[in-house]
PyMOL CGO cylinders between C-alpha atoms (Angstrom):
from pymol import cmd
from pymol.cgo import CYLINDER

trace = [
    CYLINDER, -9.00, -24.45, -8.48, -8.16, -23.43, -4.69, 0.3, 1, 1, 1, 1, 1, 1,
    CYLINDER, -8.16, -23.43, -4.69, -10.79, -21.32, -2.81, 0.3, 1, 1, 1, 1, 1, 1,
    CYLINDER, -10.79, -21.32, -2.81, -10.34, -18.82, -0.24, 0.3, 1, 1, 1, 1, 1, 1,
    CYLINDER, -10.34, -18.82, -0.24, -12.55, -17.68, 2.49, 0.3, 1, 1, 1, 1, 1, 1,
    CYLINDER, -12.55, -17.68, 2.49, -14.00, -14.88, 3.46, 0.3, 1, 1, 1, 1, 1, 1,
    CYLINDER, -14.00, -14.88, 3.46, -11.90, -14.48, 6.15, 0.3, 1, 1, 1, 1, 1, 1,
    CYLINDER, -11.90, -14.48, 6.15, -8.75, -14.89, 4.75, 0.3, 1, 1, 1, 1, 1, 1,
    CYLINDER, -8.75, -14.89, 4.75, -9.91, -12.48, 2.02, 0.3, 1, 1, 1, 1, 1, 1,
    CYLINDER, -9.91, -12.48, 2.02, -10.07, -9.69, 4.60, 0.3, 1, 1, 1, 1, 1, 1,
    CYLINDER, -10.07, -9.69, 4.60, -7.01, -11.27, 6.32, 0.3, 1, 1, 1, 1, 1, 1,
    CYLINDER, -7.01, -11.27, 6.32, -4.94, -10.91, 2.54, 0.3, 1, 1, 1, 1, 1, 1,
    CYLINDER, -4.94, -10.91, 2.54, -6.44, -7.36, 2.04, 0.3, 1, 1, 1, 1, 1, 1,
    CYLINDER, -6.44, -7.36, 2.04, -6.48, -6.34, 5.36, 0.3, 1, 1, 1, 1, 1, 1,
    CYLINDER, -6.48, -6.34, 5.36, -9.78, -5.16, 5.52, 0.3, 1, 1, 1, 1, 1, 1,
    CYLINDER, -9.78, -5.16, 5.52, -12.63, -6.36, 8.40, 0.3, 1, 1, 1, 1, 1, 1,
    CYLINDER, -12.63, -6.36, 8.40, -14.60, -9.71, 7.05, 0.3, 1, 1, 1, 1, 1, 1,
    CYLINDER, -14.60, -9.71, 7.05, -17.98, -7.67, 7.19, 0.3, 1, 1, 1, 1, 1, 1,
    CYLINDER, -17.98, -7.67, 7.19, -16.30, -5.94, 4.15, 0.3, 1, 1, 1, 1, 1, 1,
    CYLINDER, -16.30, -5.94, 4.15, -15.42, -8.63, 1.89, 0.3, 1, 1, 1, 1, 1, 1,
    CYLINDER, -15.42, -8.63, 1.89, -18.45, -10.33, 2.80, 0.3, 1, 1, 1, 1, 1, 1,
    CYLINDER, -18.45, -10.33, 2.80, -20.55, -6.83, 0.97, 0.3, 1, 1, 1, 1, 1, 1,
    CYLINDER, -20.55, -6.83, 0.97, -17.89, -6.66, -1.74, 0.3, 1, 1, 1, 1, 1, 1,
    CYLINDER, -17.89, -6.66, -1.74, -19.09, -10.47, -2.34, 0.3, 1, 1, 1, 1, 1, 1,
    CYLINDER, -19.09, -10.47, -2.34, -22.79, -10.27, -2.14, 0.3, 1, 1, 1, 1, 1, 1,
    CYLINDER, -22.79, -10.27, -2.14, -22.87, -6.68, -4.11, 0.3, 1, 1, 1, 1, 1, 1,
    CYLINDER, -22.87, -6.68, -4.11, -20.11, -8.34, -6.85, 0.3, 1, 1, 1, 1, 1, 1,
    CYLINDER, -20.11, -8.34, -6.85, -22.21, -11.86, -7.04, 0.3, 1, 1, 1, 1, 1, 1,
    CYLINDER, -22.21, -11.86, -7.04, -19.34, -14.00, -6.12, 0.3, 1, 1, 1, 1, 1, 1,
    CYLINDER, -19.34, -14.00, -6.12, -20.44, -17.85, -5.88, 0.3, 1, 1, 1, 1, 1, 1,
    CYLINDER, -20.44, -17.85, -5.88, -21.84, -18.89, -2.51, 0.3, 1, 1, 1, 1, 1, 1,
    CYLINDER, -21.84, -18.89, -2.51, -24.00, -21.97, -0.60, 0.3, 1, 1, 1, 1, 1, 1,
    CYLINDER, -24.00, -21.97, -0.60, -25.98, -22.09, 1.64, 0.3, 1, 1, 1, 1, 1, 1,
    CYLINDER, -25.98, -22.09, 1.64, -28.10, -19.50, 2.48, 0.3, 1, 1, 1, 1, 1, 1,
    CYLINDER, -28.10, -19.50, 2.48, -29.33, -16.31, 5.25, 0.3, 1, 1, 1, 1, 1, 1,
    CYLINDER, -29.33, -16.31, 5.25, -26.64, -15.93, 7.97, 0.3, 1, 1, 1, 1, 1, 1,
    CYLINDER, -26.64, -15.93, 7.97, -25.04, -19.92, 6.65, 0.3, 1, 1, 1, 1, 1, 1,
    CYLINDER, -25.04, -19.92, 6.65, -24.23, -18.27, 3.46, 0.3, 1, 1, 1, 1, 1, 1,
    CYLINDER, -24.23, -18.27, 3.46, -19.91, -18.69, 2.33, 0.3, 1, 1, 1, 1, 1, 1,
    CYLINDER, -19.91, -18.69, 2.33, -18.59, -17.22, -0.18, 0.3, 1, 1, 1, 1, 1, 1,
    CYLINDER, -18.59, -17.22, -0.18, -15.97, -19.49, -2.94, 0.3, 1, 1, 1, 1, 1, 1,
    CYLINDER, -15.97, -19.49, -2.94, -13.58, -17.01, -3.36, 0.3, 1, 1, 1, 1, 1, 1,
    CYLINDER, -13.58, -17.01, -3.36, -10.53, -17.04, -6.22, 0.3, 1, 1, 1, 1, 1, 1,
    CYLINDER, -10.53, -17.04, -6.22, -7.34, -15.81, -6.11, 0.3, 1, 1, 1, 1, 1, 1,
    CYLINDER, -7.34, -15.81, -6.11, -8.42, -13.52, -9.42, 0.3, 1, 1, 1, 1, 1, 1,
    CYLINDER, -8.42, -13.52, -9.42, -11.76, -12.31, -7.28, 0.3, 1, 1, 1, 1, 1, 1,
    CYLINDER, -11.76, -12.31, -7.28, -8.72, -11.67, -4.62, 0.3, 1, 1, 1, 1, 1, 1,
    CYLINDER, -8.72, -11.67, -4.62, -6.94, -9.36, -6.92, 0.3, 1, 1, 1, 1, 1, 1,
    CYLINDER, -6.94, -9.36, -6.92, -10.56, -7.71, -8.01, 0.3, 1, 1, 1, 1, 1, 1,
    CYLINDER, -10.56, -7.71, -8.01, -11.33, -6.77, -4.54, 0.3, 1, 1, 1, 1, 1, 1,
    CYLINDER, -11.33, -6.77, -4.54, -7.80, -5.66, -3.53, 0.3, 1, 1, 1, 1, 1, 1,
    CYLINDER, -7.80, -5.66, -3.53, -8.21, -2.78, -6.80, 0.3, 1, 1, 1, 1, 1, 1,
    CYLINDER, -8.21, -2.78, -6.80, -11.95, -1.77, -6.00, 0.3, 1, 1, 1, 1, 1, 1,
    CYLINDER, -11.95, -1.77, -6.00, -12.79, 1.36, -5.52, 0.3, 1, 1, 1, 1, 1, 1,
    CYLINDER, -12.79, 1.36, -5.52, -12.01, 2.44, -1.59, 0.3, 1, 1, 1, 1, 1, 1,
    CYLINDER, -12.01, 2.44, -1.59, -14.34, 5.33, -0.79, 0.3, 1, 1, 1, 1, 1, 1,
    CYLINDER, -14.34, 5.33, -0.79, -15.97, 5.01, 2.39, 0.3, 1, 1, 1, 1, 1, 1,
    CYLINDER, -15.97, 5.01, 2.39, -19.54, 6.53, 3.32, 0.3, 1, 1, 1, 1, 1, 1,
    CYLINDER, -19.54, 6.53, 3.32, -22.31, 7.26, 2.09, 0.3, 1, 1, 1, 1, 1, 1,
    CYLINDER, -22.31, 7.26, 2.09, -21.00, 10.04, -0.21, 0.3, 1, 1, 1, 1, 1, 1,
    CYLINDER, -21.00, 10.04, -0.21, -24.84, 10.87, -1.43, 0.3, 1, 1, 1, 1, 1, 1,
    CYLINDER, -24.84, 10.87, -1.43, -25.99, 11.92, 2.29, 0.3, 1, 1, 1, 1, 1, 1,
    CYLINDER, -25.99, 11.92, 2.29, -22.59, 14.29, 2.55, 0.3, 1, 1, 1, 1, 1, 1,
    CYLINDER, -22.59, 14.29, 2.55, -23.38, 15.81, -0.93, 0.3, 1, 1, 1, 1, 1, 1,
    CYLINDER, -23.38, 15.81, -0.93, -27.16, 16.69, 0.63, 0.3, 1, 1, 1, 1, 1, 1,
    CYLINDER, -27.16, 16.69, 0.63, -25.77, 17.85, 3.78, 0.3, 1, 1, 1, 1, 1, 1,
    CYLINDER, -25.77, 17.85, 3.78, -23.35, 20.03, 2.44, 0.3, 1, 1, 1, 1, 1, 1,
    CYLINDER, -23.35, 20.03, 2.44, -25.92, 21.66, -0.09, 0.3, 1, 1, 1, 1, 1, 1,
    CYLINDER, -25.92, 21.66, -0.09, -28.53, 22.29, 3.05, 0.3, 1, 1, 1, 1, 1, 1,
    CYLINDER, -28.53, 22.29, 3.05, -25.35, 23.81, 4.85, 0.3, 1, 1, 1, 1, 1, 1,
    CYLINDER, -25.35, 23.81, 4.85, -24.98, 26.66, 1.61, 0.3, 1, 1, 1, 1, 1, 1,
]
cmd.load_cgo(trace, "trace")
């Protein structure tokens, strides 16, 4: 089975590496090493996964409290 990196993740979706690398940790995608060494083994079906996750951005809880303070 061929792995991908990180960085050609983002590359392929098009998204910066600091992204993939969360979508990785937070989706417990296979990795070695560890701290700031740590890679991720990407596939190309954890490819497709993170190309149809959800894309909201922000922290949608701290707009929801602002917005209630604000009425």
């Amino acid at each position: 089975m061929k792995h991908l990196t990180t960085k050609e993740i983002a590359e392929l979706a098009g998204v910066a590496e600091i992204t993939a690398r969360k979508w990785a940790k937070n989706n417990n995608l296979e990795s070695f090493g560890n701290g700031g060494g740590k890679a991720y083994l990407w596939t190309e079906a954890d490819l497709e996964r993170f190309k149809s996750r959800n894309k909201q951005r922000g922290n949608f809880s701290k707009s929801k409290k602002n917005k209630e303070n604000k009425n």
